[in-house]
C-alpha positions as a Python dict, from the first residue, in 0.01 Angstrom:
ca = {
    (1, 'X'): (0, 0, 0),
    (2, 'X'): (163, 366, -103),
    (3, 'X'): (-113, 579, 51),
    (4, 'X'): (-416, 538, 293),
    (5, 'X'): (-654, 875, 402),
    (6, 'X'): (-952, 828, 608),
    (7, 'X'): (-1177, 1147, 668),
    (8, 'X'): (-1463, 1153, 866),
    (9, 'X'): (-1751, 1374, 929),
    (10, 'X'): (-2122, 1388, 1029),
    (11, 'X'): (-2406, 1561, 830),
    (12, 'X'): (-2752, 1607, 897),
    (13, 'X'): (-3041, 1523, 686),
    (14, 'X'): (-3390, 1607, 825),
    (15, 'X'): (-3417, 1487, 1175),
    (16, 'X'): (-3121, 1194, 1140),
    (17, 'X'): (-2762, 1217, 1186),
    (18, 'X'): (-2502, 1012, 945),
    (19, 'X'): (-2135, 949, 970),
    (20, 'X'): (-1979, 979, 616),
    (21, 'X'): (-1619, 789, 569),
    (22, 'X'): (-1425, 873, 349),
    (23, 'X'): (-1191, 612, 203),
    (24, 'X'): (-864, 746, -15),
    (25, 'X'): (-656, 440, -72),
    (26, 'X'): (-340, 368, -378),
    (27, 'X'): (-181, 31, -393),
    (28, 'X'): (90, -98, -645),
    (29, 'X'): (312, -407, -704),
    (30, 'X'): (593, -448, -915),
    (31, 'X'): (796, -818, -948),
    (32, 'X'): (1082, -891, -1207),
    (33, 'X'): (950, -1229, -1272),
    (34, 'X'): (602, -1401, -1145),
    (35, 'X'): (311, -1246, -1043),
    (36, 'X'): (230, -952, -779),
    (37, 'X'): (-86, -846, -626),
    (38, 'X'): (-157, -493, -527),
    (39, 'X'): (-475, -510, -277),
    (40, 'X'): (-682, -202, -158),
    (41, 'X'): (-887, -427, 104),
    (42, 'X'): (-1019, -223, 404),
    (43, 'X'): (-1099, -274, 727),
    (44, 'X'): (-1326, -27, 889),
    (45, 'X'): (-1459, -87, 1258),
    (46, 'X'): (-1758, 191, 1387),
    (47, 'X'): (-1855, 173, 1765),
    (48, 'X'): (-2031, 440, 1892),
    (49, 'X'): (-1870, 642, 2226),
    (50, 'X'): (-2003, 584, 2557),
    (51, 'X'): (-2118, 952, 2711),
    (52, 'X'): (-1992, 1000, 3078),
    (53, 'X'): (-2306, 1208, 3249),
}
């Protein structure tokens, strides 16, 4: 992987509240002889925070 950005923000629509990802991901392989794989799999884990009141 060459370059992962993640951005993150929340917008409101109406009465709800969504969280937009934003995913900016380059991948490249290079091999003399063979075969390469360049892969932009993701991961992405959401848990909501726990408010202290």
């Amino acid at each position: 992987m060459i370059r992962s950005k993640v951005k993150t923000y929340k917008q409101r629509i109406g009465k709800n509240r969504y969280l937009i990802v934003k995913v900016f991901q380059a991948a490249a392989a290079k091999t003399g002889s063979g075969n390469a794989l360049a892969t932009n799999a993701l991961n992405i884990k959401i848990s909501k925070r726990k408010r202290k009141h």
